[in-house]
Residue frames as a rotation matrix with the C-alpha (Angstrom) as fourth column:
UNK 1
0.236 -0.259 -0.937 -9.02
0.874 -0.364 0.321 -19.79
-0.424 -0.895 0.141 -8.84
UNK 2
0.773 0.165 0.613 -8.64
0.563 -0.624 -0.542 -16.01
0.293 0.764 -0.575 -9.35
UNK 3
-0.092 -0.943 0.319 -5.70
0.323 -0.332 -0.886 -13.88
0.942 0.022 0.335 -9.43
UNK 4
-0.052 -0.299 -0.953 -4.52
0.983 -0.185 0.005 -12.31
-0.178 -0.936 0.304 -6.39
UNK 5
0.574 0.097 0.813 -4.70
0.507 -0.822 -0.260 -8.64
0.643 0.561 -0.521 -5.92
UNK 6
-0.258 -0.741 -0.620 -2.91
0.951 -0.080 -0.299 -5.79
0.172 -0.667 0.725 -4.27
UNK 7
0.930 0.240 0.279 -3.25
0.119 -0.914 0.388 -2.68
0.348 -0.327 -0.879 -2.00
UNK 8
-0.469 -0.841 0.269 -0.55
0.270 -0.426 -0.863 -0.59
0.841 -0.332 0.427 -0.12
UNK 9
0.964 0.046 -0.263 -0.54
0.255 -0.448 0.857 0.55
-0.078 -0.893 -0.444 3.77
UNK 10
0.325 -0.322 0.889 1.06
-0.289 -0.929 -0.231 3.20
0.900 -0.182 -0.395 4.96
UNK 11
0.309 -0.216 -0.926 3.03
0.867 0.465 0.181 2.16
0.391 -0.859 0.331 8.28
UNK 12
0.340 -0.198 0.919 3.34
-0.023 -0.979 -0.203 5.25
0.940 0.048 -0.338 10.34
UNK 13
-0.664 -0.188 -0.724 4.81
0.733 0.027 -0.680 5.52
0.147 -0.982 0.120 14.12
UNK 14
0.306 0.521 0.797 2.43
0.089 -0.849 0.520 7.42
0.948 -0.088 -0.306 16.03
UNK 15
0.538 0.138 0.831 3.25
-0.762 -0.341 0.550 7.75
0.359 -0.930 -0.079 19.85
UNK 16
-0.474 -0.709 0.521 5.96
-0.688 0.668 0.284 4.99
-0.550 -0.224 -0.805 19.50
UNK 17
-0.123 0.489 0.863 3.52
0.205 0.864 -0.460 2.57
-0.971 0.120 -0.206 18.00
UNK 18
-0.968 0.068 -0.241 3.10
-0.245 -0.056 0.968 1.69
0.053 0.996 0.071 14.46
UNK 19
0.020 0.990 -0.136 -0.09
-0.261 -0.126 -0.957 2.54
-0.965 0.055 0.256 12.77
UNK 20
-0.940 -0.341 -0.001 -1.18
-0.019 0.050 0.999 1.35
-0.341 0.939 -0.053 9.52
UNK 21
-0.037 0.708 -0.705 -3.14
-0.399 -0.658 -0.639 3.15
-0.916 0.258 0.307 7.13
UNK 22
0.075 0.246 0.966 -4.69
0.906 0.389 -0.170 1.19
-0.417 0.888 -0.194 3.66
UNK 23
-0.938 -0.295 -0.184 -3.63
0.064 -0.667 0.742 3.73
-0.341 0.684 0.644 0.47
UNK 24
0.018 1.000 0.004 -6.69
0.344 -0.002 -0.939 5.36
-0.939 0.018 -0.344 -0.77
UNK 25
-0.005 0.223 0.975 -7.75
1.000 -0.022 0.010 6.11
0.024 0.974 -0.223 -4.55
UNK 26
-0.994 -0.062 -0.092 -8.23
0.050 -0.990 0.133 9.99
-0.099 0.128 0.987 -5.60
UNK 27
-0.624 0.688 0.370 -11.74
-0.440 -0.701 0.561 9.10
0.646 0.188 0.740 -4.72
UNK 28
-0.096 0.038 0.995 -11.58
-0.984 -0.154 -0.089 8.09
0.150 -0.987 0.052 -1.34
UNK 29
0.855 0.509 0.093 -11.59
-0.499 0.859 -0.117 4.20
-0.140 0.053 0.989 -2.67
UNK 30
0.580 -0.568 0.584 -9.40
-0.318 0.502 0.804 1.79
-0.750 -0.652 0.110 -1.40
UNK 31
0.173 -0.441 -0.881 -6.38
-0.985 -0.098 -0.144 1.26
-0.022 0.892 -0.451 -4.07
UNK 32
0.234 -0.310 0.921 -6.59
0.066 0.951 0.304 -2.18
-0.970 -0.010 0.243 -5.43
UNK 33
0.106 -0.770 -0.629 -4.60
-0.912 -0.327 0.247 -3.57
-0.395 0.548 -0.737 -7.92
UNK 34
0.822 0.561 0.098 -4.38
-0.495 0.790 -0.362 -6.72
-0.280 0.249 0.927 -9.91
UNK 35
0.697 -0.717 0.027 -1.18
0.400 0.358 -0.844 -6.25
0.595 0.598 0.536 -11.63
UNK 36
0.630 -0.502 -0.592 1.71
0.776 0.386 0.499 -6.98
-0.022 -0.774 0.633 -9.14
UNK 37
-0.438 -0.761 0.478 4.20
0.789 -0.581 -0.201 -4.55
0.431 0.289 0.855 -10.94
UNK 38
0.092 0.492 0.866 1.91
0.193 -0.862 0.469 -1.53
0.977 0.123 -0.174 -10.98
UNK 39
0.920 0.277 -0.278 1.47
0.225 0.205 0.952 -2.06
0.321 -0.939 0.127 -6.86
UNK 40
0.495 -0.807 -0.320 5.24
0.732 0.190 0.654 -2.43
-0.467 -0.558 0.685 -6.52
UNK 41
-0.385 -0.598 0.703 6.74
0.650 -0.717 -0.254 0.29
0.655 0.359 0.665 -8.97
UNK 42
0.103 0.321 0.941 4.40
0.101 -0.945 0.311 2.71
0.990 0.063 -0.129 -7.01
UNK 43
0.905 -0.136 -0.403 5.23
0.425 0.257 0.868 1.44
-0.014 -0.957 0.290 -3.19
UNK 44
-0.029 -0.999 -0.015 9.02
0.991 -0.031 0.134 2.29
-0.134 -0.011 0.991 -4.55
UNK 45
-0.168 0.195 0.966 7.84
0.666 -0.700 0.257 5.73
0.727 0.687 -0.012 -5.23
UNK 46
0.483 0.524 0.701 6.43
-0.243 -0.689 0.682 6.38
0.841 -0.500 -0.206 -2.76
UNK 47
0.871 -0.256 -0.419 8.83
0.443 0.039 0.896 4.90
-0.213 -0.966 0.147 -0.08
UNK 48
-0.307 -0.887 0.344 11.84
0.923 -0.366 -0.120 6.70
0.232 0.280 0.931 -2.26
UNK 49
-0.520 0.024 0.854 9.86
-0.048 -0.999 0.000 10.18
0.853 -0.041 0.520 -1.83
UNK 50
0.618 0.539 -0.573 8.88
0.728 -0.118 0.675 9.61
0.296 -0.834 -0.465 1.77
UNK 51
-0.447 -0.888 0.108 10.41
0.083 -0.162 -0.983 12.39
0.890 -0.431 0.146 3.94
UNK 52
0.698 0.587 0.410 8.20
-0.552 0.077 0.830 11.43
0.456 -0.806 0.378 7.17
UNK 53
-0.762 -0.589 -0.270 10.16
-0.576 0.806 -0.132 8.24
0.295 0.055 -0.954 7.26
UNK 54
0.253 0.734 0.631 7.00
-0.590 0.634 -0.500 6.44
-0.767 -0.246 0.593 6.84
UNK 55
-0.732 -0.638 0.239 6.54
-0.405 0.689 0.601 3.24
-0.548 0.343 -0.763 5.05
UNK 56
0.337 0.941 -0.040 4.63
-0.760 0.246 -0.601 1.46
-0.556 0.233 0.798 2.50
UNK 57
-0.802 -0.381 0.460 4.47
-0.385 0.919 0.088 -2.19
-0.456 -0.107 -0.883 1.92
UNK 58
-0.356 0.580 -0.732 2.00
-0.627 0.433 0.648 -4.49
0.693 0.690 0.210 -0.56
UNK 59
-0.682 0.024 0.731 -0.21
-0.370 0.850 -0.374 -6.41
-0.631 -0.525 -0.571 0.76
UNK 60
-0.921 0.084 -0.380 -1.74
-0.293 0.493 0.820 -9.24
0.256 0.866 -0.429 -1.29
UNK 61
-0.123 0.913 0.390 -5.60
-0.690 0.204 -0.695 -10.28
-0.714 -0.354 0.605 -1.10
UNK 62
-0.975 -0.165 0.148 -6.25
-0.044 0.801 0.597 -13.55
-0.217 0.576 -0.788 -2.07
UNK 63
-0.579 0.661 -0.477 -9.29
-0.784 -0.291 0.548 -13.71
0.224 0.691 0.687 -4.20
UNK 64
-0.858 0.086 0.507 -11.70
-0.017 0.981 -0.195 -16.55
-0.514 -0.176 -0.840 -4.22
């Protein structure tokens, strides 16, 4: 079995309703991540320097 990986979404309110948006790469490719830390130090970054009050949260893809 292979590791799990990880991405980030963006949870935004638009018109009352949450929207989530997958984090993209600096070349328009979906950030994935193997290593669990790396995912989570940079979710804390980025939800310490929101000033939308948007969120971002880890979600895990299970490999196979």
């Amino acid at each position: 079995m292979k590791k799990p990986s990880y991405q980030i979404k963006k949870i935004m309110v638009n018109s009352g309703k949450p929207q989530h948006v997958i984090l993209l790469d600096s070349t328009g490719v979906v950030f994935e991540t193997n290593k669990f830390e790396q995912a989570s130090k940079l979710c804390e970054i980025l939800n310490t320097n929101s000033d939308s009050g948007w969120r971002y949260e880890i979600i895990t893809i299970v490999n196979k």
